[in-house]
C-alpha positions in Angstrom: 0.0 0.0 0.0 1.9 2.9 -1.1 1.5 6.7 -2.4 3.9 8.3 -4.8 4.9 11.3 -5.8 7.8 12.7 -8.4 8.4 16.0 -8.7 11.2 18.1 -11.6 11.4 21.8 -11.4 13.9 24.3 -10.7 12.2 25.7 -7.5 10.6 22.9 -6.3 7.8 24.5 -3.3 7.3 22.7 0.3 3.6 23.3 -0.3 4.0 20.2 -2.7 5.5 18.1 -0.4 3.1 19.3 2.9 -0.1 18.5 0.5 1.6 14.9 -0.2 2.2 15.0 3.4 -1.7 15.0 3.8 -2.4 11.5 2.1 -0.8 10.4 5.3 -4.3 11.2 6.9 -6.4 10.2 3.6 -5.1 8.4 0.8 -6.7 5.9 -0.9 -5.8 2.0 0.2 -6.5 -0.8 -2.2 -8.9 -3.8 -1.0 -10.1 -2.5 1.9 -12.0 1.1 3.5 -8.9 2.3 5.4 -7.2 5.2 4.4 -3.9 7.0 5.1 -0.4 6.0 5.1 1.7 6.0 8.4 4.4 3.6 8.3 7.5 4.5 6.4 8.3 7.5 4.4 11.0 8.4 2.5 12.2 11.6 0.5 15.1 11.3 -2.1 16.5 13.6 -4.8 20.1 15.0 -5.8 22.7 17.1 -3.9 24.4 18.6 -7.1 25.4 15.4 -9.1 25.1 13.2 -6.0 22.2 11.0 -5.0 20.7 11.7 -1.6 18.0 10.5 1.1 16.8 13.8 2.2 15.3 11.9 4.9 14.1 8.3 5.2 12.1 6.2 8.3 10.6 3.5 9.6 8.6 5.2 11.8 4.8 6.2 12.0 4.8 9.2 9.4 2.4 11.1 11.5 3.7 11.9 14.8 7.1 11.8 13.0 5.8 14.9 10.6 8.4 17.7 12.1 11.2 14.5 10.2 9.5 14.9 7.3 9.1 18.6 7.1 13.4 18.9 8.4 13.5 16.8 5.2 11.4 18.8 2.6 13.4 21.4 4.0 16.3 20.2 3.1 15.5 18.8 -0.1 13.9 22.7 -1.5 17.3 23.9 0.4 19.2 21.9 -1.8 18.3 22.9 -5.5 17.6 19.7 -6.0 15.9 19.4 -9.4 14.8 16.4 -9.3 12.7 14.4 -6.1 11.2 11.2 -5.2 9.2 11.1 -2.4 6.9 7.3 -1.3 4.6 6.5 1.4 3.6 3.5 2.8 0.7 2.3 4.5 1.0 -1.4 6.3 -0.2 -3.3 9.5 0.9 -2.7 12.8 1.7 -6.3 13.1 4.0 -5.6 10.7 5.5 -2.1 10.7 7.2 -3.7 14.1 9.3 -5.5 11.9 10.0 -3.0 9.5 13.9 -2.3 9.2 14.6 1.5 7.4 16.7 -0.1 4.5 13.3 -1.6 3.3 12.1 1.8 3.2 11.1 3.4 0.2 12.8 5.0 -1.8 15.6 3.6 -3.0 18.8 4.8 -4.2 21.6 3.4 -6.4 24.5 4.9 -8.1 22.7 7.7 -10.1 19.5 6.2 -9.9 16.8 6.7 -7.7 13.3 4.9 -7.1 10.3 3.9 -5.7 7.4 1.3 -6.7 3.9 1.1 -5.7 2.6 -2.9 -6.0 3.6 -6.4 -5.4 5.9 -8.9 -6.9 5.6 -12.0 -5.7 8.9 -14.5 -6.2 10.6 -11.6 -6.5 13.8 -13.3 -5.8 13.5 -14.4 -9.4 14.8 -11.1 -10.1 18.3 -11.3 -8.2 21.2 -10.3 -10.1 24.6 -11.3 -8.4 26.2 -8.3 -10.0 24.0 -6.2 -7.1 24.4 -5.7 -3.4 20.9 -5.4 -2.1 20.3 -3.2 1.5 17.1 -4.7 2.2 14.7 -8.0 1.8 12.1 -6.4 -0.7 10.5 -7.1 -3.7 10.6 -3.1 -4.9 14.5 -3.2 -4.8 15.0 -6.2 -6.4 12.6 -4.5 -9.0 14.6 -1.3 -9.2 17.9 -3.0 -9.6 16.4 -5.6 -12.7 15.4 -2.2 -14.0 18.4 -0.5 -14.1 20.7 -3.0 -14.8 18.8 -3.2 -18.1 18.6 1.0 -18.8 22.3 0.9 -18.1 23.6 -0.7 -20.9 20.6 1.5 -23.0 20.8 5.0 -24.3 18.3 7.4 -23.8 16.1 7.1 -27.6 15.4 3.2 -26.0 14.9 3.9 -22.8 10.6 3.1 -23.4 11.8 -0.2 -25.1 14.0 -1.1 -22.8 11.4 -1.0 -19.7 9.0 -2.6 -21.9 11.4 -5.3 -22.6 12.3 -5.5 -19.0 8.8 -5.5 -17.4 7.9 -8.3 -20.4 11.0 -10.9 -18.6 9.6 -9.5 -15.1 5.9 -10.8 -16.2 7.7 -14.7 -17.5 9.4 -14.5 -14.0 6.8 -13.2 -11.6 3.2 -12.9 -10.7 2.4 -9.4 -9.3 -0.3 -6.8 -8.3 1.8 -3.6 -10.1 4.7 -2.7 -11.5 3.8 1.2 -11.4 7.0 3.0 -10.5 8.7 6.3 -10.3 12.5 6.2 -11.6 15.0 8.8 -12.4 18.9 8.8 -13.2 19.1 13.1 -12.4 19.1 14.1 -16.2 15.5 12.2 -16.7 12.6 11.2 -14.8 10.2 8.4 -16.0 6.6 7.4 -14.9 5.7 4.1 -15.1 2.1 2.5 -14.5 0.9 -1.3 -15.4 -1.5 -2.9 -12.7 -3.0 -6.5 -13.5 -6.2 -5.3 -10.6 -7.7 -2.8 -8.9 -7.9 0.3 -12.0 -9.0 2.8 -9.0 -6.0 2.0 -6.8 -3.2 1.6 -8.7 -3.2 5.3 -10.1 -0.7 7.6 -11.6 -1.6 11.5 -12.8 0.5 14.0 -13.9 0.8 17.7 -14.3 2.8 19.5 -16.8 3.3 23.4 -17.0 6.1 25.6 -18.4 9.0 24.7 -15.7 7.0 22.2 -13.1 6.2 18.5 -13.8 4.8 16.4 -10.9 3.3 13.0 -10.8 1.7 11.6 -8.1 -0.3 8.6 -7.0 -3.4 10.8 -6.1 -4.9 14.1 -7.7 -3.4 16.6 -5.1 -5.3 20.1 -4.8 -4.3 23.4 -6.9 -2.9 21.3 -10.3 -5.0 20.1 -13.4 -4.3 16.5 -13.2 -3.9 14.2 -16.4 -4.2 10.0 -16.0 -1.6 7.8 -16.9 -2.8 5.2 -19.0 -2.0 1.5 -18.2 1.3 -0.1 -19.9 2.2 3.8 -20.7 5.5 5.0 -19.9 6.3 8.5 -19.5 10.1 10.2 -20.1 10.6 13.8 -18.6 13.9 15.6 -19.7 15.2 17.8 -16.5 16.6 19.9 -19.1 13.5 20.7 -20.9 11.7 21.5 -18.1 14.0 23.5 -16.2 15.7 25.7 -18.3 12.4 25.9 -20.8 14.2 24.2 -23.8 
């Protein structure tokens, strides 16, 4: 049960970040009536040409909120251009076990990441050329993922997922594959859900130096729907400097 949200502007506001801040208290869950997402946050982006967790926990998200605000703080501080930020929502049973390197999102060489779904046999997708931090199936995703951009250029970067998700689909069964990804020059939106049409969401918003996309329709933008299977590629370049 996660929330999403990917931002690439030049002045990136904390307004964006406080209204993602609010589907803490009410975003929308999957199977069930519940709503909100409490359990692990995490806020990622770039420190000039270097990756960064801005701020990342294990903790209940909403008595933790003066974390996340030292975090959006530091992230709009930062110039960062680029920013990743993922909530989860799980059980109490379980959030006792949760360990913060299983905590979206994720970061790896000059990638960063976060997914919202599951992949079940995930360790399918192992590669021994990886280290993995934590136990989850969204990591082993991510890493799959960019082990196959990596050896892509840019013009094939659309194949390239497709071709990677296809292998993902022979390996695994899964609820979603929707994902947020970016290497600091590009950020790409990624939704494919096998259930739930209403859940399993992505939107974004596009205008002259600001693209978001987020999980949810968040107040004061005019939202477009991501289809499924469709893949979206944002050049930092183009949006920031208006070429």
């Amino acid at each position: 049960m996660c929330r999403m949200l990917g931002v690439v502007s030049k002045n990136i506001s904390p307004l964006w970040l406080e209204s993602f801040y609010g589907l803490m208290d009410n975003g929308k869950h999957g199977d069930d009536t519940s709503k909100g997402y409490i359990d692990k946050w995490g806020i990622c982006g770039y420190l000039g040409n270097w990756t960064v967790h801005f701020g990342r926990s294990k903790d209940n998200a909403i008595p933790d909120y003066k974390n996340f605000d030292d975090a959006s703080q530091k992230a709009v501080i930062s110039g960062t251009e680029i920013l990743i930020s993922h909530l989860t929502g799980i059980s109490n049973k379980k959030s006792k076990k949760i360990k913060v390197e299983n905590t979206h999102s994720f970061i790896c060489d000059d990638w960063i990441f976060c997914h919202n779904g599951t992949i079940y046999n995930s360790e399918r997708l192992l590669l021994p050329e990886y280290e993995y931090e934590g136990t989850t199936d969204s990591e082993r995703f991510f890493k799959f993922l960019i082990n196959r951009l990596n050896e892509s250029d840019i013009e094939k970067y659309q194949k390239t997922i497709k071709d990677a998700v296809r292998e993902i689909k022979e390996k695994c069964l899964f609820t979603s594959l929707t994902f947020i990804l970016s290497n600091g020059e590009y950020l790409i939106a990624y939704r494919d859900f096998c259930r739930e049409d209403d859940y399993y969401t992505l939107y974004y918003y596009h205008q002259n130096d600001r693209f978001l996309v987020c999980s949810e329709k968040l107040p004061g933008f005019e939202w477009k729907k991501i289809k499924n299977g469709e893949i979206i590629v944002v050049d930092k370049y183009k949006i920031v400097d208006g070429i």
